[in-house]
C-alpha positions in Angstrom: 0.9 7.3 69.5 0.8 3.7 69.5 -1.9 2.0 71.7 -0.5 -1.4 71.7 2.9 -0.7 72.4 2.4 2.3 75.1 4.8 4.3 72.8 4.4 7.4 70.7 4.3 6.3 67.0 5.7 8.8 63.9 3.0 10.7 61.5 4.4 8.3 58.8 3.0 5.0 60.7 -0.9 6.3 61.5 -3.4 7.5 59.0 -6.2 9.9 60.3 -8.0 10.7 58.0 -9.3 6.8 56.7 -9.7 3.6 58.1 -7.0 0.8 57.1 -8.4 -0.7 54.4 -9.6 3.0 52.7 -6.0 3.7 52.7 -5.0 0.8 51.6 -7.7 0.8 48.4 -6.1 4.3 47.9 -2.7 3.2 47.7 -3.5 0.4 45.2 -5.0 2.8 43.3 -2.2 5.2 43.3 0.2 2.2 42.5 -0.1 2.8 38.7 0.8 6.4 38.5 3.8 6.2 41.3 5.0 3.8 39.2 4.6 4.5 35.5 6.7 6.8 33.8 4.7 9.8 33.0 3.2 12.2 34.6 0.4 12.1 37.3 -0.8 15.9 36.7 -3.5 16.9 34.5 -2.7 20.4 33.5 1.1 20.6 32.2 1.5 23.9 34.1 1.4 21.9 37.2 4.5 19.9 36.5 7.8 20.7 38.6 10.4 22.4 35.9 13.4 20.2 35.8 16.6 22.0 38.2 18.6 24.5 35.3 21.5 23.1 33.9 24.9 24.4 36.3 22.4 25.1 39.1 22.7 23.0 42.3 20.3 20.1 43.1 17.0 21.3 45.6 17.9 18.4 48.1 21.4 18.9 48.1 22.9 20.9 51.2 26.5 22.2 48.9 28.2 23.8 52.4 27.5 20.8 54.0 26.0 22.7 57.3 22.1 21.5 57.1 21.1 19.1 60.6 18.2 17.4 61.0 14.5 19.0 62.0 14.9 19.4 65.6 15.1 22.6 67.6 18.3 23.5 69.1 18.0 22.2 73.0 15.6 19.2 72.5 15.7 15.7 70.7 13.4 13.8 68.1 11.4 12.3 70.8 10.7 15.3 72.6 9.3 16.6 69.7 7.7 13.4 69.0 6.1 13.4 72.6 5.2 17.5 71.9 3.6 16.8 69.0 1.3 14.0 70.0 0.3 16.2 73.2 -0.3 19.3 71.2 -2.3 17.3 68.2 -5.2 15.8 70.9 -5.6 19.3 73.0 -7.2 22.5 71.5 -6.1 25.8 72.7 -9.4 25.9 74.0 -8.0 23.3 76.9 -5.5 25.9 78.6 -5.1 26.9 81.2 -5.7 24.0 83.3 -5.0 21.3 85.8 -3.0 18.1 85.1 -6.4 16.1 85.7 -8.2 18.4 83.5 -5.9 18.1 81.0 -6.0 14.6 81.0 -9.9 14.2 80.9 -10.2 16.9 78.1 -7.9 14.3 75.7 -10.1 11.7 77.1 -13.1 13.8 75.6 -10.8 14.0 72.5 -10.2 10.3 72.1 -6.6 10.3 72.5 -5.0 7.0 72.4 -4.1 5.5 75.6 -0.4 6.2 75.6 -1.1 9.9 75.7 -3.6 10.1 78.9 -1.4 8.0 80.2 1.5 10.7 79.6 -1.1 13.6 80.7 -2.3 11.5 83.9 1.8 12.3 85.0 1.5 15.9 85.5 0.5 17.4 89.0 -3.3 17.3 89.7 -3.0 20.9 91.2 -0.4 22.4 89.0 -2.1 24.4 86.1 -0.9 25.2 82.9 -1.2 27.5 80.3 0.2 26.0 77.4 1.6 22.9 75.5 4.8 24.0 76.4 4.7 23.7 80.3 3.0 20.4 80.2 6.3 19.2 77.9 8.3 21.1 80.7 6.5 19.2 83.6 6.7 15.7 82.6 10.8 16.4 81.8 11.3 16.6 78.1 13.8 18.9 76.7 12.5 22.0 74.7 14.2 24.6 73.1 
């Protein structure tokens, strides 16, 4: 989630494991491998074998029938939203209250934008898993 913006942000645009600038040393330092043309892996068993020769491409969808990642009955953002809920409460969390809920990602130092979602749900509603409090503040799931 995005704190500035009050939105949920993608996996692709946060890093959690460094600060900034650690991920930025480490991709400098992965600059020169990405780039070069050899490979990155020290043991040559490691390597990815080349796709056989007649045999269809790994990434290619030949009948044409492949759609994208979400569940059937929901949308990106749901799962968006879902995931951001899911990634700042443990299991350990359920069942409770919408307040309770809220204060436990408080405890969890969740970004803004998702106590913000939490501190939605019904104070005396409780719930038992991810997938009610989705339900409760009106995202499709499947």
């Amino acid at each position: 989630m995005s704190e500035t913006g009050g939105e949920f942000a993608g996996t692709s645009q946060r890093g959690t494991k460094h600060s900034p600038r650690v991920d930025d040393q480490l991709e400098h330092e992965m600059q020169g491998m990405l780039k070069g043309d050899h490979s990155t892996r020290a043991e040559e068993w490691r390597e990815v074998e080349p796709v056989a020769e007649g045999e269809p491409e790994i990434d290619a969808d030949p009948a044409g029938t492949l759609v994208g990642g979400t569940p059937v009955g929901t949308d990106a953002d749901a799962v968006v939203v879902r995931t951001e809920l899911a990634r700042w409460l443990d299991r350990a969390d359920f069942p409770s209250s919408g307040a309770d809920l809220a204060e436990a990602a408080r405890d969890h130092r969740a970004p803004d934008a998702v106590v913000a979602e939490l501190e939605r749900l019904p104070a005396a509603e409780n719930f038992e898993r991810i997938g009610d409090v989705v339900r409760a503040l009106g995202y499709p799931t499947e």
